[in-house]
C-alpha positions in Angstrom: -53.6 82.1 -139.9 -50.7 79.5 -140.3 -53.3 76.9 -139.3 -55.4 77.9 -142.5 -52.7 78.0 -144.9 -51.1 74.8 -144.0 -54.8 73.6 -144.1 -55.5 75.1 -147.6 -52.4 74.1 -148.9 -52.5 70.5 -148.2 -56.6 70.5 -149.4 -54.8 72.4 -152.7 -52.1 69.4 -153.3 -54.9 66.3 -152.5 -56.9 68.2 -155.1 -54.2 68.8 -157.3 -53.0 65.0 -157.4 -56.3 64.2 -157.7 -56.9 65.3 -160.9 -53.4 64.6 -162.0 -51.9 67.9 -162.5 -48.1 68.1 -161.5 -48.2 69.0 -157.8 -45.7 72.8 -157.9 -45.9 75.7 -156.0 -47.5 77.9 -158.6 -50.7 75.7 -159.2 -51.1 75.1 -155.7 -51.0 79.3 -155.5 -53.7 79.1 -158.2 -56.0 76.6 -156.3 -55.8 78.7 -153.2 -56.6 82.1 -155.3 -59.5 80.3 -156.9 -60.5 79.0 -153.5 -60.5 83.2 -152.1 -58.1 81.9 -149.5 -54.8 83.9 -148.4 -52.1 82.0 -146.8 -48.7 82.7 -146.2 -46.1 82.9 -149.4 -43.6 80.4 -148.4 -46.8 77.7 -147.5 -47.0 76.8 -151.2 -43.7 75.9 -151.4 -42.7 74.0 -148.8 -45.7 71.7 -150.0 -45.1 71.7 -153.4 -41.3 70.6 -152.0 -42.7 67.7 -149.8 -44.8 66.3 -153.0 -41.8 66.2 -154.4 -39.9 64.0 -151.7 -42.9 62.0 -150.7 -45.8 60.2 -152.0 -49.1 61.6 -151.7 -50.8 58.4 -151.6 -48.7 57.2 -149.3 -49.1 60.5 -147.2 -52.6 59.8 -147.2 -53.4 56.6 -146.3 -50.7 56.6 -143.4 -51.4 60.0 -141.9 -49.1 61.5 -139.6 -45.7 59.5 -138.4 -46.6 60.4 -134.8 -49.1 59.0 -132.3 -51.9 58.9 -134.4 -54.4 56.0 -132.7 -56.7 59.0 -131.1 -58.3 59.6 -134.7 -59.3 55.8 -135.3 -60.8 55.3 -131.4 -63.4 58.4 -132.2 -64.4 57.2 -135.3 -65.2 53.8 -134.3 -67.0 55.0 -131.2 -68.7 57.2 -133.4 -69.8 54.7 -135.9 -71.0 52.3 -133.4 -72.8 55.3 -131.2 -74.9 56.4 -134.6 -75.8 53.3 -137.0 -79.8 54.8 -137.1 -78.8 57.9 -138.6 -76.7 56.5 -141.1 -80.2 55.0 -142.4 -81.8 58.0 -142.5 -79.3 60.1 -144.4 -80.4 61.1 -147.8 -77.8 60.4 -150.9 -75.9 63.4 -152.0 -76.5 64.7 -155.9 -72.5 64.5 -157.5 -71.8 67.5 -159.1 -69.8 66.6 -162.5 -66.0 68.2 -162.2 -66.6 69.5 -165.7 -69.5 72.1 -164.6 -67.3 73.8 -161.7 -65.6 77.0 -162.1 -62.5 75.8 -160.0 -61.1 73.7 -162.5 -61.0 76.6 -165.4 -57.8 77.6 -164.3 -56.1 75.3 -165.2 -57.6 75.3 -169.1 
């Protein structure tokens, strides 16, 4: 279950930032609620404690400090093995932020 809570904690604080709500430990307890996920009590936290020391922007578009050239090789390979059904994907419907239910909680 640790997997799944670091998992839904990290989704919690990209979503948070996102939308420009302070990054603590008790909203990222409310996404997760809202989400119907349980994760461990000290997950939300230690998160809400790296926010604070790093940049979530940064965090994002560097990844992980270690090793991480795997990630990039698959993705290319994948790109180049699938440009036809790229064509023939259909364009997703957005679904305005204001209509969904997650973001009540914090009203």
């Amino acid at each position: 279950m640790s997997t799944a809570s670091e998992l839904a904690c990290t989704y919690a604080c990209m979503l948070l930032h996102d939308e420009g709500i302070p990054v603590t430990a008790e909203k990222i307890v409310a996404v997760v609620k809202a989400a119907n996920v349980q994760v461990e009590a000290y997950w939300p936290g230690l998160f809400a404690k790296l926010v604070q020391k790093k940049n979530i922007e940064d965090m994002i578009m560097n990844g992980s400090s270690g090793g991480g050239g795997a990630p990039v090789a698959v993705a290319a390979s994948v790109a180049v093995a699938a440009p036809e059904a790229e064509e023939k994907k259909e364009e997703p419907t957005e679904e305005s932020d204001d209509e969904s239910p997650l973001f009540d909680i914090f009203s």
